[in-house]
One Martini backbone bead per residue (centre of mass of N, CA, C, O) as a GRO file, in nm:
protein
   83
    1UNK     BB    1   9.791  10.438  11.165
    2UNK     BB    2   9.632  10.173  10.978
    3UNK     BB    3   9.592  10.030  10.669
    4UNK     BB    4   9.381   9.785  10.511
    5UNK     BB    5   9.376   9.557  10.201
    6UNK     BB    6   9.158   9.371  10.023
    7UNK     BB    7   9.252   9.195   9.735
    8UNK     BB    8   9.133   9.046   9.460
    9UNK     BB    9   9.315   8.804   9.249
   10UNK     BB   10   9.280   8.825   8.864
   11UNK     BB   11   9.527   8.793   8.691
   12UNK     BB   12   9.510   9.137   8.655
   13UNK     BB   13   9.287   9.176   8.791
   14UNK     BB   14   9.167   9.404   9.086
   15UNK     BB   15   8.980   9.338   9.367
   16UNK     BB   16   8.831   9.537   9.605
   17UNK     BB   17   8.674   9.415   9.949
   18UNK     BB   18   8.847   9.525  10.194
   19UNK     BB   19   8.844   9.809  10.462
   20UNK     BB   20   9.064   9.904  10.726
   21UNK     BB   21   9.157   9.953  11.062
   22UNK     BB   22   9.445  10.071  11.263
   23UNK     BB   23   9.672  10.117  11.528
   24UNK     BB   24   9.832   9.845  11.482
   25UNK     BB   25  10.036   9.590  11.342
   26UNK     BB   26   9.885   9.369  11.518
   27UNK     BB   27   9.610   9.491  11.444
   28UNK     BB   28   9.611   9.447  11.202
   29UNK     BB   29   9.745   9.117  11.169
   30UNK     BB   30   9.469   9.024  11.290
   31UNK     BB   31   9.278   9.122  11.088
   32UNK     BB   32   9.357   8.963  10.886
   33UNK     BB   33   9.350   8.690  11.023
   34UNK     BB   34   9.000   8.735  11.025
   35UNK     BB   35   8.930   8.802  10.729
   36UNK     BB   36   9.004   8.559  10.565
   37UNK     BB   37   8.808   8.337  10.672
   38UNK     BB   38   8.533   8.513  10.566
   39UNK     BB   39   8.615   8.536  10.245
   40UNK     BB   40   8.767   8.249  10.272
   41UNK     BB   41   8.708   7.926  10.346
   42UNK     BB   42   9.004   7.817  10.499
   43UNK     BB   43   9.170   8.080  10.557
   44UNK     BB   44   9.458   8.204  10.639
   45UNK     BB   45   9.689   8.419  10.832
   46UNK     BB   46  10.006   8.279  10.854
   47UNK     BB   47  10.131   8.434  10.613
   48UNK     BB   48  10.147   8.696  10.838
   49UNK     BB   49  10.366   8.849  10.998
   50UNK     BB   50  10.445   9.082  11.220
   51UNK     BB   51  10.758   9.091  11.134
   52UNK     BB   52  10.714   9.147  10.827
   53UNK     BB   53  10.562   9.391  10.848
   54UNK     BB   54  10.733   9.581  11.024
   55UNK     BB   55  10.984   9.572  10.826
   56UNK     BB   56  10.852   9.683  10.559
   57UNK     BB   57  10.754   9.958  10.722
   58UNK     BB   58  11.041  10.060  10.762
   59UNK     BB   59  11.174  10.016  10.471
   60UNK     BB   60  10.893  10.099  10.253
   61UNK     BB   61  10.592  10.192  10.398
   62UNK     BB   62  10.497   9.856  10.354
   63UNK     BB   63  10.251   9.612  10.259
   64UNK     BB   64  10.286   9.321  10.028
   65UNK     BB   65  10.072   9.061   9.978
   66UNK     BB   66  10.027   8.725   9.820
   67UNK     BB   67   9.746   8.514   9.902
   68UNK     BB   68   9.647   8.187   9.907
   69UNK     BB   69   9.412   7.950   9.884
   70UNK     BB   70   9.294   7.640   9.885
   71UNK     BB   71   9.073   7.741   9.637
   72UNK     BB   72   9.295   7.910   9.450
   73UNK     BB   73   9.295   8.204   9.597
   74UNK     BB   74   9.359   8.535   9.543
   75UNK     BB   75   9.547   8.774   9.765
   76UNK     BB   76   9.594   9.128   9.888
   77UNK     BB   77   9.773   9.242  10.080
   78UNK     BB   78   9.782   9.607  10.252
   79UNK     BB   79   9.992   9.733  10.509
   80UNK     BB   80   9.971  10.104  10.609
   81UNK     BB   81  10.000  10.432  10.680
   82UNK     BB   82   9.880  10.709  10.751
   83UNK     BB   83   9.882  11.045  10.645
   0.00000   0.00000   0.00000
């Protein structure tokens, strides 16, 4: 299993917004792209994708990215294994 996080990114401060799980990288990196358009009208989730995430779970244990939308809202995306 694996969590998904996303968190609102202001200046230094981050506000986590949204907490999901998730069976598998595809289903993260899906759950990802469904709620990022959500939380900001306008947002893509192509900024993520399947092969990127699971690159990073393999060689750091997580992934980590910030994604930007249109309306220059800047978001924290990680998706991590459940220990």
């Amino acid at each position: 299993m694996f969590r998904i996080a996303i968190s609102r990114v202001d200046n230094r401060r981050i506000t986590p917004v949204r907490h999901e799980t998730a069976l598998s990288v595809d289903e993260a990196v899906r759950a990802v792209r469904g709620l990022l358009p959500e939380l900001s009208p306008g947002a893509g989730g192509e900024a993520v994708s399947d092969e990127d995430v699971q690159s990073s779970v393999n060689r750091v244990n997580d992934f980590r990215q910030d994604v930007t939308v249109g309306d220059g809202e800047r978001y924290r995306v990680v998706i991590a294994p459940m220990m």
